[in-house]
C-alpha positions in Angstrom: 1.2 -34.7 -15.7 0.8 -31.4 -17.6 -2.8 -31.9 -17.7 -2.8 -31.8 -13.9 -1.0 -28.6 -13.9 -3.5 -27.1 -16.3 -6.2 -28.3 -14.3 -5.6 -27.1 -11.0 -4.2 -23.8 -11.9 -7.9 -23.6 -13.4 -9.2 -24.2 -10.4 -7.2 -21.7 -8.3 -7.9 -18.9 -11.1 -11.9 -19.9 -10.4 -11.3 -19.8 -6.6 -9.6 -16.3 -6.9 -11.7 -13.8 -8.9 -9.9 -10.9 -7.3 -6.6 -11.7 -9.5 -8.7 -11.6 -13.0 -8.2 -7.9 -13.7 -4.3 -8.2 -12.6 -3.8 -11.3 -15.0 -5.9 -10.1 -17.7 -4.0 -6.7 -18.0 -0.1 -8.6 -17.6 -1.1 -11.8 -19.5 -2.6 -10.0 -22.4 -1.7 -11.9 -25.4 -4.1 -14.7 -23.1 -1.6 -17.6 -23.7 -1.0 -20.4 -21.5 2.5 -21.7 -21.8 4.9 -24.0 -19.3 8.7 -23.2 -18.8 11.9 -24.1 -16.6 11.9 -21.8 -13.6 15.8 -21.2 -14.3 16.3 -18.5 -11.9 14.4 -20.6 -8.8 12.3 -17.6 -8.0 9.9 -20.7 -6.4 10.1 -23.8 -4.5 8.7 -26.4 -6.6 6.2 -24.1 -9.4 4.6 -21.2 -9.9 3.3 -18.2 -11.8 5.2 -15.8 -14.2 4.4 -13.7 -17.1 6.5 -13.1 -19.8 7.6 -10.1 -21.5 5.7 -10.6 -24.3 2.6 -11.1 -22.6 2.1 -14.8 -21.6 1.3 -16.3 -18.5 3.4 -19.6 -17.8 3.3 -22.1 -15.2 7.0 -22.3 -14.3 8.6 -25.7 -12.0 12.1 -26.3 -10.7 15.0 -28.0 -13.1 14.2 -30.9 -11.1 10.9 -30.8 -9.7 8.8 -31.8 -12.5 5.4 -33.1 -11.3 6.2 -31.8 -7.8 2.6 -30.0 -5.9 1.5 -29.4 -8.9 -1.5 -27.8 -7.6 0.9 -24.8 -6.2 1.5 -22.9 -9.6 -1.1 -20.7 -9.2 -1.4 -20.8 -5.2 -2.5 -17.5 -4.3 0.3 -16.7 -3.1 2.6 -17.7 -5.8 0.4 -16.2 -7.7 0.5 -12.9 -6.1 4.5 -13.8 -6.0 4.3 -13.4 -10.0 2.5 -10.7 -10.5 4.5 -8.7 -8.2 7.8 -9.3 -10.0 5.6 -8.8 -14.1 7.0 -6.2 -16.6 5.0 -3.2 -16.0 4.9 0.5 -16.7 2.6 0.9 -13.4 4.3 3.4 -10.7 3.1 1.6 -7.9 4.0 -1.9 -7.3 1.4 -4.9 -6.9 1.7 -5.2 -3.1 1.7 -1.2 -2.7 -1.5 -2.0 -5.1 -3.2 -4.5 -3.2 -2.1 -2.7 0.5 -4.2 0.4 -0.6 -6.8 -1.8 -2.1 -7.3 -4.0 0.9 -6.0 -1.7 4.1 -6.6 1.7 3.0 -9.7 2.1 1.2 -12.1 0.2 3.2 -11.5 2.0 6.5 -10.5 5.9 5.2 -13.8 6.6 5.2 -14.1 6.5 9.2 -11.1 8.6 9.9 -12.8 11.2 7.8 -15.5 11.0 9.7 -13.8 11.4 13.2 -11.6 14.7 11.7 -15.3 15.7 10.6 -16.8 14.9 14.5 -13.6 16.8 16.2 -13.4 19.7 13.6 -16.9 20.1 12.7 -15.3 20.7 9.3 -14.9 18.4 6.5 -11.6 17.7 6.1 -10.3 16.2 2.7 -7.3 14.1 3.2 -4.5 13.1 0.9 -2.1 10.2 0.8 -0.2 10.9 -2.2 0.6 7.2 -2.4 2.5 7.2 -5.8 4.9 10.2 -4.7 5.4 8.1 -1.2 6.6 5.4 -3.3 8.6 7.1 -5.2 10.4 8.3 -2.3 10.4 5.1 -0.3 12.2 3.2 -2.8 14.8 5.0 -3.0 16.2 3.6 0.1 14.1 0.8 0.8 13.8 -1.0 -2.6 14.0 -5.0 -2.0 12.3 -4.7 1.6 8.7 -5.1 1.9 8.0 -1.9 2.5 5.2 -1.7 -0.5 3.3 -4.1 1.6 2.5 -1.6 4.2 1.6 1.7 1.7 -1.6 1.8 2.5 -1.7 0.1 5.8 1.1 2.9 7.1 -1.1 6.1 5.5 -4.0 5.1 7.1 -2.2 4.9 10.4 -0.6 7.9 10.3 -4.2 9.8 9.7 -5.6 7.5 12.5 -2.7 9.2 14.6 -3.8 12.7 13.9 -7.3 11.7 14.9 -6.2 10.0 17.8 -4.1 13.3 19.3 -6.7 15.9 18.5 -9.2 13.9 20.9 -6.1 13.3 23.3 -5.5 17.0 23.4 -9.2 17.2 23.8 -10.1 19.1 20.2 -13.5 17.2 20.4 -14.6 19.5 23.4 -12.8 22.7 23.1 -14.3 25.2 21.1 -10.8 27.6 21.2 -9.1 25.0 19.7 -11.2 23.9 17.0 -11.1 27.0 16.4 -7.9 27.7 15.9 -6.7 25.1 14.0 -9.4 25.7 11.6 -8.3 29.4 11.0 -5.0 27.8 10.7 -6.0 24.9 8.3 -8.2 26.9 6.3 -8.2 24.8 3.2 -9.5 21.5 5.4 -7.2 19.3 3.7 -4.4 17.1 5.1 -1.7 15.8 3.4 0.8 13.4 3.8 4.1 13.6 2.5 7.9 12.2 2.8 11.2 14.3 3.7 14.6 13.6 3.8 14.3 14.8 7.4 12.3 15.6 10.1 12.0 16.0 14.0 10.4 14.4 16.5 11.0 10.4 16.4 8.1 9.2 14.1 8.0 12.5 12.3 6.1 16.0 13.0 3.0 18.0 11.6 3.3 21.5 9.8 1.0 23.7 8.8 1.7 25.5 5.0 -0.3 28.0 3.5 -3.6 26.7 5.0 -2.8 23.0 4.8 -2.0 20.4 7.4 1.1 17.9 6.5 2.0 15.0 8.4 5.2 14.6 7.2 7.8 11.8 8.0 11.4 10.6 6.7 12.3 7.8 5.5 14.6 6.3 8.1 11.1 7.2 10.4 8.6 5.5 8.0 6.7 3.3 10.4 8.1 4.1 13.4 5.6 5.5 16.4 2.8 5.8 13.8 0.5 7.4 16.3 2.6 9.9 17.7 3.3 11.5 14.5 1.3 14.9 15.1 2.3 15.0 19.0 3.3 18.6 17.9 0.2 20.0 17.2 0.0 22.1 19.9 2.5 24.3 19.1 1.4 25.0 15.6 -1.3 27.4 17.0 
């Protein structure tokens, strides 16, 4: 019975490269152990990692040789790794959002301010001060999940309005907003308040923020720099 618990968590760990760095860094006394899953954090087994740096495969008080080839399930994997002793400021899920939602497609966005502007703009997400902030009021929702997901979004947005209010075509206004972004760099940043009903865009010493709350984290993504106008 243990033997088939070892053997398919082998084969999960083989079919799911992308978790090595993850459970190389949290497991790093590289110890395979079993244990009593005493505080149920799964249904019949799964993945945790001790404090002192093991990774065991855990199973319910009474589930014993139950789907034994669901330890290391992706998902219970990811479940374990989320809830690991760690001195890392963002979270696994905020981690993995970035990693997987964020960073592939940032590039294009970039490239559209560039096209509108005919600037290069830099932009910022400041994902770890986000967090920081987020948690405070949303800690044991999912809101790490959609970090990078949200960020990206909210840059989309600004894209989005500058062709809406026809920045692509207008020479005046490219202008203008240039003058009055003159570092080309966008931020993003969370305030304990803010107007508008998914947030607002300021301009500050030459940079562009789009700023939100967080009671308005999420909410009307795309309308976030509807206020543009008025900043020039």
């Amino acid at each position: 019975m243990i033997a088939n618990y070892v053997e398919e968590a082998i084969k999960e760990l083989e079919r799911n490269p992308k978790y090595h760095d993850e459970i190389n860094k949290l497991a790093s006394a590289h110890v395979l152990t079993m244990d009593v899953d005493e505080e149920e954090t799964f249904d019949a087994c799964g993945a945790k990692f001790t404090s002192d740096g093991k990774l065991a495969i855990v199973f319910g008080a009474n589930r014993l040789g139950s789907n034994t080839g669901d330890a290391f399930w992706h998902k219970n994997l990811e479940k374990g790794i989320s809830l690991a002793p760690t001195t890392d400021t963002l979270s696994f899920y905020a981690r993995k959002g970035i990693r997987e939602d964020y960073e592939p497609d940032i590039a294009d966005v970039q490239s559209d301010l560039k096209d509108i502007l005919h600037k290069d703009i830099t932009l910022h997400p400041h994902f770890e001060e986000v967090y920081e902030k987020l948690k405070q009021t949303k800690d044991g929702t999912d809101f790490d999940q959609y970090l990078g997901a949200f960020i990206l979004n909210y840059f989309r947005g600004l894209a989005s309005t500058l062709k809406w209010r026809k920045f692509d075509s207008d020479d005046m206004l490219q202008e203008a907003l240039n003058e009055a972004m003159e570092k080309g760099e966008v931020h993003f940043r969370i305030l304990d308040t803010v107007e508008g009903s998914s947030g607002e865009a300021a301009i500050e010493d030459g940079i562009l923020y789009l700023q939100t709350s967080p009671d308005k984290w999420g909410s009307n993504i795309d309308d976030i720099s509807n206020n543009i106008m008025d900043l020039l």
